[in-house]
HTML snippet that shows the backbone in 3Dmol.js (N, CA, C, O; Angstrom):
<script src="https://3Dmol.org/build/3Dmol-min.js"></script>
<div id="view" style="width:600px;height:400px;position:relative"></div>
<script>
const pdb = `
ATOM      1  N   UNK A   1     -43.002   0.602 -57.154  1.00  0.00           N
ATOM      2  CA  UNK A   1     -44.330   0.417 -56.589  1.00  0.00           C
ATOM      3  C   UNK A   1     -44.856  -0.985 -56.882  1.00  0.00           C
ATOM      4  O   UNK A   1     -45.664  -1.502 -56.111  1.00  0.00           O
ATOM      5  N   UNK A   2     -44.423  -1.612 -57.969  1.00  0.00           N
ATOM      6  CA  UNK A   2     -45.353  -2.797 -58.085  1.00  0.00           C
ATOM      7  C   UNK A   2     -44.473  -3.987 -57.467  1.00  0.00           C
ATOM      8  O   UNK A   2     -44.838  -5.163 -57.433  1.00  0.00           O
ATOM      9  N   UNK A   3     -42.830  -3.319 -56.818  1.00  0.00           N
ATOM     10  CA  UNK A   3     -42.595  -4.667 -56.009  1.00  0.00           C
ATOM     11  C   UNK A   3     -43.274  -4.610 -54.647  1.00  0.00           C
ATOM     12  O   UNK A   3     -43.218  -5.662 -54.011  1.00  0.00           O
ATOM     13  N   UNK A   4     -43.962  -3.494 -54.023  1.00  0.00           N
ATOM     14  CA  UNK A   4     -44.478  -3.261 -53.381  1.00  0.00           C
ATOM     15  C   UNK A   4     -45.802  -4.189 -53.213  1.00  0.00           C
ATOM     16  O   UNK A   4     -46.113  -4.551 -52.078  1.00  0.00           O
ATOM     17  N   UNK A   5     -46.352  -4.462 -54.003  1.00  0.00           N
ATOM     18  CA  UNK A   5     -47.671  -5.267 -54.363  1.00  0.00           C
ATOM     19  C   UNK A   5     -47.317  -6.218 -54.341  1.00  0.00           C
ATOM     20  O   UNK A   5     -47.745  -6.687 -53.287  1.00  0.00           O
ATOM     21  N   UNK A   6     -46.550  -7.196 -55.014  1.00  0.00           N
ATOM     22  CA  UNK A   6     -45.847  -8.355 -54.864  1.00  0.00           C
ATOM     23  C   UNK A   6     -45.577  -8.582 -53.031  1.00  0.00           C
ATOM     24  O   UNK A   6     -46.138  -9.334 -52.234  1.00  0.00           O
ATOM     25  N   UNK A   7     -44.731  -7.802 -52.894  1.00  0.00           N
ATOM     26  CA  UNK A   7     -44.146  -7.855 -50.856  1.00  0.00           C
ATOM     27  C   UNK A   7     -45.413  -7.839 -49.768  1.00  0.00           C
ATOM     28  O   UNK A   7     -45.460  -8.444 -48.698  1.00  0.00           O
ATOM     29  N   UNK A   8     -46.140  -7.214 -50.191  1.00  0.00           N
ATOM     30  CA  UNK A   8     -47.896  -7.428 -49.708  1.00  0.00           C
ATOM     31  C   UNK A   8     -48.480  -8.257 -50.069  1.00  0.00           C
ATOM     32  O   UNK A   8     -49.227  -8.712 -49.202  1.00  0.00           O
ATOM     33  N   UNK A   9     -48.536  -8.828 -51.182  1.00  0.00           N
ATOM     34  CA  UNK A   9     -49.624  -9.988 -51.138  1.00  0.00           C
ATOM     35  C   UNK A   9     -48.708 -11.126 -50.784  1.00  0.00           C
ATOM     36  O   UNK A   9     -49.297 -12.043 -50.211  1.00  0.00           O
ATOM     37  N   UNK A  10     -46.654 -11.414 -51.091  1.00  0.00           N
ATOM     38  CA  UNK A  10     -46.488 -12.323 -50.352  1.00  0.00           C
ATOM     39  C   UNK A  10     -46.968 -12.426 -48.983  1.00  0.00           C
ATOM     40  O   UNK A  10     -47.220 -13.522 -48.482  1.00  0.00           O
ATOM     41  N   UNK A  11     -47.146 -10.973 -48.159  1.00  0.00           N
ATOM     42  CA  UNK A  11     -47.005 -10.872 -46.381  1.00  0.00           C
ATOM     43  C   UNK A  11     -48.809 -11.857 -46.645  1.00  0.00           C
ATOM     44  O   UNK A  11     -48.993 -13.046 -46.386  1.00  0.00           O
ATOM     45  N   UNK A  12     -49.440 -11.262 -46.984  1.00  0.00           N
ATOM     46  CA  UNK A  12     -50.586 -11.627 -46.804  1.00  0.00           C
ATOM     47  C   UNK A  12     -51.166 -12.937 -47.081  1.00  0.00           C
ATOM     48  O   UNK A  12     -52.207 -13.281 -46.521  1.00  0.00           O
ATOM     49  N   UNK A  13     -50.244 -14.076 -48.339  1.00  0.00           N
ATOM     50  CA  UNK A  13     -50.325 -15.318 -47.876  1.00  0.00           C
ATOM     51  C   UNK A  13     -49.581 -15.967 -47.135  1.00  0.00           C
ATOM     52  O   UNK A  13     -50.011 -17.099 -46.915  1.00  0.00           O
ATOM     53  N   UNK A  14     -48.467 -15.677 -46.568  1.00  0.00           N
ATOM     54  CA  UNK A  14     -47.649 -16.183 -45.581  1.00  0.00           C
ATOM     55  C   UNK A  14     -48.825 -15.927 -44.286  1.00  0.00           C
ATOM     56  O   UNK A  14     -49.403 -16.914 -43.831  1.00  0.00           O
ATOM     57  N   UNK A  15     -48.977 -15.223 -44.010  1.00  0.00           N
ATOM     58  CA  UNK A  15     -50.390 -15.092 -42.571  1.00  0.00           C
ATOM     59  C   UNK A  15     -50.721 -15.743 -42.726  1.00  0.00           C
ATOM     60  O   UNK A  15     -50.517 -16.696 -41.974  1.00  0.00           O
ATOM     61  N   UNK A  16     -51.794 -15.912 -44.172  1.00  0.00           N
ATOM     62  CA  UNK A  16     -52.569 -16.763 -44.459  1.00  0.00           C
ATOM     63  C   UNK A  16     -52.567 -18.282 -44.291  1.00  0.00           C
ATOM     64  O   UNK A  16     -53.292 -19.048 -43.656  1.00  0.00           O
ATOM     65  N   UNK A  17     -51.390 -18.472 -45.164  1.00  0.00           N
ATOM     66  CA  UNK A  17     -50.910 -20.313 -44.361  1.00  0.00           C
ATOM     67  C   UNK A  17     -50.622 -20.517 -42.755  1.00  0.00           C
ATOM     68  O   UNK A  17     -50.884 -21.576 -42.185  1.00  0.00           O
ATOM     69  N   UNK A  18     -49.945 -19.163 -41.970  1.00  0.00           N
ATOM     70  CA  UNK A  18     -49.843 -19.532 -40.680  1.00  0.00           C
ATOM     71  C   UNK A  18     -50.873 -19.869 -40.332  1.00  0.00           C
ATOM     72  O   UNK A  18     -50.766 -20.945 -39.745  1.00  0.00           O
ATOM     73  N   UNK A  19     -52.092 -19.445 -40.380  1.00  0.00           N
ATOM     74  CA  UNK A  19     -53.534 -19.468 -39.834  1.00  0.00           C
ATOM     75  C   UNK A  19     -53.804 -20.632 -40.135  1.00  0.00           C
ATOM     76  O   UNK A  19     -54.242 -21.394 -39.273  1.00  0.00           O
ATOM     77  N   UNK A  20     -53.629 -20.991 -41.282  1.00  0.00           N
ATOM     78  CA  UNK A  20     -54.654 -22.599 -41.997  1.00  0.00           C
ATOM     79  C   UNK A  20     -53.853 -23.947 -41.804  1.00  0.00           C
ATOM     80  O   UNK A  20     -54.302 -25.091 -41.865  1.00  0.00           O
ATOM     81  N   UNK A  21     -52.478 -23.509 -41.541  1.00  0.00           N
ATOM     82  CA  UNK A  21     -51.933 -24.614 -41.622  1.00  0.00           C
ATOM     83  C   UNK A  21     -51.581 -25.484 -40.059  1.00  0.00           C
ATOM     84  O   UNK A  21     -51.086 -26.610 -40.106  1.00  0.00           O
ATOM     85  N   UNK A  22     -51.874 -24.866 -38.836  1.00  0.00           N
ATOM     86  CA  UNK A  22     -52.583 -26.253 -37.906  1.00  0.00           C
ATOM     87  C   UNK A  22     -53.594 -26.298 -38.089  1.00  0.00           C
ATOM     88  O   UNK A  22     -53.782 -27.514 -38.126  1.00  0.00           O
ATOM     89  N   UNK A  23     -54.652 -25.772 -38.279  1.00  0.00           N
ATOM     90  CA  UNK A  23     -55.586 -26.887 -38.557  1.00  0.00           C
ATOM     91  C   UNK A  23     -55.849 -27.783 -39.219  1.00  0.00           C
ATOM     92  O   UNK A  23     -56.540 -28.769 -38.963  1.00  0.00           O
ATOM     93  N   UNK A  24     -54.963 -27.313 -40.711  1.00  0.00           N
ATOM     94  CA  UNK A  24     -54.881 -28.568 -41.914  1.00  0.00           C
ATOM     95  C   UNK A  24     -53.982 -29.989 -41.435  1.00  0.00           C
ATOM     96  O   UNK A  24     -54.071 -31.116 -41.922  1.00  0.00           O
ATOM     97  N   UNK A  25     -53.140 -29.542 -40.370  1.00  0.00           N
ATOM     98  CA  UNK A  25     -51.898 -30.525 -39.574  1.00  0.00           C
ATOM     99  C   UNK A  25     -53.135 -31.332 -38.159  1.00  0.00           C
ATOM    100  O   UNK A  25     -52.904 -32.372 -37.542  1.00  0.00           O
ATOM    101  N   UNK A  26     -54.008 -30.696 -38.051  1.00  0.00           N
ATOM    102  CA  UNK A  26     -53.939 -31.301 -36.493  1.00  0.00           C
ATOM    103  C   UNK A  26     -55.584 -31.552 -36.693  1.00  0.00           C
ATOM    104  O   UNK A  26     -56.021 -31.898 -35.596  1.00  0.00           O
ATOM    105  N   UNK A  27     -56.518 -31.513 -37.561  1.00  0.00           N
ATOM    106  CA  UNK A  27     -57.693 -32.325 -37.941  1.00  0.00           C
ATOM    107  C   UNK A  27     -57.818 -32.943 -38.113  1.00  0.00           C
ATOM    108  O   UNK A  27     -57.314 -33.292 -39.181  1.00  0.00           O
ATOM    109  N   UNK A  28     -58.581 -33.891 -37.412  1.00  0.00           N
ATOM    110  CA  UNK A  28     -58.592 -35.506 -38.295  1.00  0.00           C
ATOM    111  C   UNK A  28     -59.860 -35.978 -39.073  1.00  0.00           C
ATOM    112  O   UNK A  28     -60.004 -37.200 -39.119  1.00  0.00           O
ATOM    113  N   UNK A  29     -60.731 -35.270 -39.644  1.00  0.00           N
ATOM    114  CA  UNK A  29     -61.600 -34.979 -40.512  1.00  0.00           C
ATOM    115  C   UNK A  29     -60.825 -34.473 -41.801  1.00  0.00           C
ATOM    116  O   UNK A  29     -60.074 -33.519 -42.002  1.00  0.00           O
ATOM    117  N   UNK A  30     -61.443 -35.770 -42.797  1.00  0.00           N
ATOM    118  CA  UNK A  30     -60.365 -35.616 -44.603  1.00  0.00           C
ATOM    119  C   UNK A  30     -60.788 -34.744 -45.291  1.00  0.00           C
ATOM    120  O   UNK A  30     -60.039 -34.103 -46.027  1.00  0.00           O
ATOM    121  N   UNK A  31     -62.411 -34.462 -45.190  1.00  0.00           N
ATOM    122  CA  UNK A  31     -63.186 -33.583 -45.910  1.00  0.00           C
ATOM    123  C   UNK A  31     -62.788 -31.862 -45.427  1.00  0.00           C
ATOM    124  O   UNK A  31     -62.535 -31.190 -46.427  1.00  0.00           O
ATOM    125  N   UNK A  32     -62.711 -31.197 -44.323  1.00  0.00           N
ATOM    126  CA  UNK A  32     -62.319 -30.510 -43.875  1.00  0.00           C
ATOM    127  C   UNK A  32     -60.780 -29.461 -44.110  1.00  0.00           C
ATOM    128  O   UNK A  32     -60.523 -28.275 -44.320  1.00  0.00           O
ATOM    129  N   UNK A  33     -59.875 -31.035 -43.877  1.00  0.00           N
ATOM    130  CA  UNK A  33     -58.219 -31.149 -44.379  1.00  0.00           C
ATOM    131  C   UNK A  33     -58.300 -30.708 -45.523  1.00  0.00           C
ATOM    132  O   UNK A  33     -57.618 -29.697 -45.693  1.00  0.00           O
ATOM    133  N   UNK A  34     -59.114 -31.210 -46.777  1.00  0.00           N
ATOM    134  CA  UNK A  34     -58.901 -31.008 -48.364  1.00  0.00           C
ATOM    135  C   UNK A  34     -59.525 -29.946 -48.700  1.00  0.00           C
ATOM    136  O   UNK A  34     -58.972 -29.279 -49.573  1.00  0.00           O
ATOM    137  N   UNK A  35     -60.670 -29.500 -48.223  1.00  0.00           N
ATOM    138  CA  UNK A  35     -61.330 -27.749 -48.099  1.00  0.00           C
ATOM    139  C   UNK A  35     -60.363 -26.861 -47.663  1.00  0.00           C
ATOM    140  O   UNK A  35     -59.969 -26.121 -48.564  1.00  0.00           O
ATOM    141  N   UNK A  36     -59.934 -26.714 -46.764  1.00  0.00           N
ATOM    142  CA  UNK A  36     -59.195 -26.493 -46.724  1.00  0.00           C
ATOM    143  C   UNK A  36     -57.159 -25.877 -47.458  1.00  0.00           C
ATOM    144  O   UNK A  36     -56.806 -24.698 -47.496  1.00  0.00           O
ATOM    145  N   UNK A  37     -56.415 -26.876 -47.827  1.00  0.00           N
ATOM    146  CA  UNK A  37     -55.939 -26.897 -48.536  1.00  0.00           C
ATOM    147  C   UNK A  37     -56.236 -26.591 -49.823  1.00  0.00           C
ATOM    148  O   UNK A  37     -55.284 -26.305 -50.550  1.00  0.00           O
ATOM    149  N   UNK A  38     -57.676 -26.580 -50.421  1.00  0.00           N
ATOM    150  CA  UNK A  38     -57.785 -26.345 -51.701  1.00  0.00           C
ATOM    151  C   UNK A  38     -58.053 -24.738 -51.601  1.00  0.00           C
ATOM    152  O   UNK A  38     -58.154 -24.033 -52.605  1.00  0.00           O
ATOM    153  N   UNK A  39     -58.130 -24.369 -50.598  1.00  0.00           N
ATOM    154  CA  UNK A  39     -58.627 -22.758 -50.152  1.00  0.00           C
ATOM    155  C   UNK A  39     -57.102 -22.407 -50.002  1.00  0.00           C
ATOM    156  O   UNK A  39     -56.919 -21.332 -50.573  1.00  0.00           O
ATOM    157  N   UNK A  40     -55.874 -22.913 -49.430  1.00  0.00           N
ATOM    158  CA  UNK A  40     -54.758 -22.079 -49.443  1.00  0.00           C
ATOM    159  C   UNK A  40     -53.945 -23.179 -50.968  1.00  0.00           C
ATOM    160  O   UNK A  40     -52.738 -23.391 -50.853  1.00  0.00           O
ATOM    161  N   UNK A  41     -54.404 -23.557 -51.779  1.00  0.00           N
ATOM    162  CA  UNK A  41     -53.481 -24.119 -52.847  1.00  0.00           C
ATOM    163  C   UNK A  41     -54.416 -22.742 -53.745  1.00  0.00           C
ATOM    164  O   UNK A  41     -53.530 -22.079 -54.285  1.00  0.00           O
ATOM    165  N   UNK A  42     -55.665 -22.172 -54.049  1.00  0.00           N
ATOM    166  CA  UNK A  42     -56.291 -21.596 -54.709  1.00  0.00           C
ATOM    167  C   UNK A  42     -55.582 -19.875 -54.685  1.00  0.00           C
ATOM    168  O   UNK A  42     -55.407 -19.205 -55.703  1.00  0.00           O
ATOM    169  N   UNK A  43     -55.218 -19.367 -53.099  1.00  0.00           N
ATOM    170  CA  UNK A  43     -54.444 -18.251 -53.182  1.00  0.00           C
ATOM    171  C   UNK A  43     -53.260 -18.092 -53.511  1.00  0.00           C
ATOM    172  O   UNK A  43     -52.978 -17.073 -54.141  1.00  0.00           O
ATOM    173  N   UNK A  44     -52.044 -19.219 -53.123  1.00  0.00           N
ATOM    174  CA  UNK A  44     -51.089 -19.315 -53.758  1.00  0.00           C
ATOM    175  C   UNK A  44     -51.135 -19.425 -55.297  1.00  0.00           C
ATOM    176  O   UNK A  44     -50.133 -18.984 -55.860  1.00  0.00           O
ATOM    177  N   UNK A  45     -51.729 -19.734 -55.776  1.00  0.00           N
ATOM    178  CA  UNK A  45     -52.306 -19.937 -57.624  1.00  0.00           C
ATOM    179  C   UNK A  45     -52.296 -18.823 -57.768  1.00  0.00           C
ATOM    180  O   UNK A  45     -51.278 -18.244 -58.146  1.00  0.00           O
ATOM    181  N   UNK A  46     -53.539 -18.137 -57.483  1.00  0.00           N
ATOM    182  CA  UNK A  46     -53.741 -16.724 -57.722  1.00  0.00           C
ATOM    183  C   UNK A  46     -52.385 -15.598 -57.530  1.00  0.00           C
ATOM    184  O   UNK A  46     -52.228 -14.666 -58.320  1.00  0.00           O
ATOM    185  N   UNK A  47     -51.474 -15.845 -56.384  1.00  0.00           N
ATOM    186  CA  UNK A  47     -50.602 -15.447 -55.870  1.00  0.00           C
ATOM    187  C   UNK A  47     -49.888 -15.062 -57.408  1.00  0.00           C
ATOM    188  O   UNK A  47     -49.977 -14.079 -58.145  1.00  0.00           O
ATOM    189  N   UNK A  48     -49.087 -16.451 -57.490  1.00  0.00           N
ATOM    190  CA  UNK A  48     -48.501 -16.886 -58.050  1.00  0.00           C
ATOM    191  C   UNK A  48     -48.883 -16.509 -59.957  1.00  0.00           C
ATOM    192  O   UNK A  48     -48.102 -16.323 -60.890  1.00  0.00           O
ATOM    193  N   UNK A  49     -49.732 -16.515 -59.930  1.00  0.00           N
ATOM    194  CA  UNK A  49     -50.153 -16.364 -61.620  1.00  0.00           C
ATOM    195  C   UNK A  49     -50.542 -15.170 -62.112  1.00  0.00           C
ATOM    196  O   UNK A  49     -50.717 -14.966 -63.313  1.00  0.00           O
ATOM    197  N   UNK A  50     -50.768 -13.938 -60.803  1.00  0.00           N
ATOM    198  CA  UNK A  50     -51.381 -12.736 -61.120  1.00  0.00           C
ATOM    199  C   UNK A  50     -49.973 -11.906 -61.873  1.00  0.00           C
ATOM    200  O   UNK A  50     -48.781 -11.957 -61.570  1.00  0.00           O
ATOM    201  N   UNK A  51     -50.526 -11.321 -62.714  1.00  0.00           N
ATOM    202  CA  UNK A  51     -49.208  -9.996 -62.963  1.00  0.00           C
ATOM    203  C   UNK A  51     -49.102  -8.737 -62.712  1.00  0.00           C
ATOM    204  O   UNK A  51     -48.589  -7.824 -63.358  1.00  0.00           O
ATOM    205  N   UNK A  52     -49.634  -8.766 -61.716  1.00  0.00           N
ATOM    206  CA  UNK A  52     -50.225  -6.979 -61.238  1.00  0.00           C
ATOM    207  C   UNK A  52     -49.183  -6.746 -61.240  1.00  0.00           C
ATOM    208  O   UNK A  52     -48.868  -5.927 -62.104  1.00  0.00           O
ATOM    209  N   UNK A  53     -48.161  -7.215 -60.436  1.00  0.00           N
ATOM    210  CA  UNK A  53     -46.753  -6.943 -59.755  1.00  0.00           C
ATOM    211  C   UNK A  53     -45.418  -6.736 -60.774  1.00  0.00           C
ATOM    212  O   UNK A  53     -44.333  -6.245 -60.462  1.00  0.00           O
ATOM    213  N   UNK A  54     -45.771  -7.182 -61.881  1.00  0.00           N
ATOM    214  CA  UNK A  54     -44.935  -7.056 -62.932  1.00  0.00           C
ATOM    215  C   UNK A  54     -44.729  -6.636 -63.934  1.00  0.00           C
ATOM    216  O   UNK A  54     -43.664  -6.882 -64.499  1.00  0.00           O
TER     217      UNK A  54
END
`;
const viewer = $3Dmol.createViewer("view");
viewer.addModel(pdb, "pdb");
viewer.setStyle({}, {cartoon: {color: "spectrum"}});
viewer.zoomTo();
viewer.render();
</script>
């Protein structure tokens, strides 16, 4: 069950970057670009550092 949680929250930031990442590619506003990115560098963190899954 808890690789289960892990396989879901990967699915759910992989979406997540599909969604954010043309606009982070194809804006040409810096302030926007870096909001951005700091919003999908902040879930991967979380992703990445939680231990629910383990």
């Amino acid at each position: 069950m808890k690789s289960w949680v892990r396989v879901t929250g990967f699915i759910g930031l992989t979406l997540m970057a599909a969604f954010l990442l043309p606009y982070i590619f194809k804006l040409p506003q810096l302030d926007i670009t870096l909001i951005l990115m700091g919003g999908l560098g902040l879930a991967a963190f979380d992703f990445f550092s939680s231990n629910k899954g383990e």
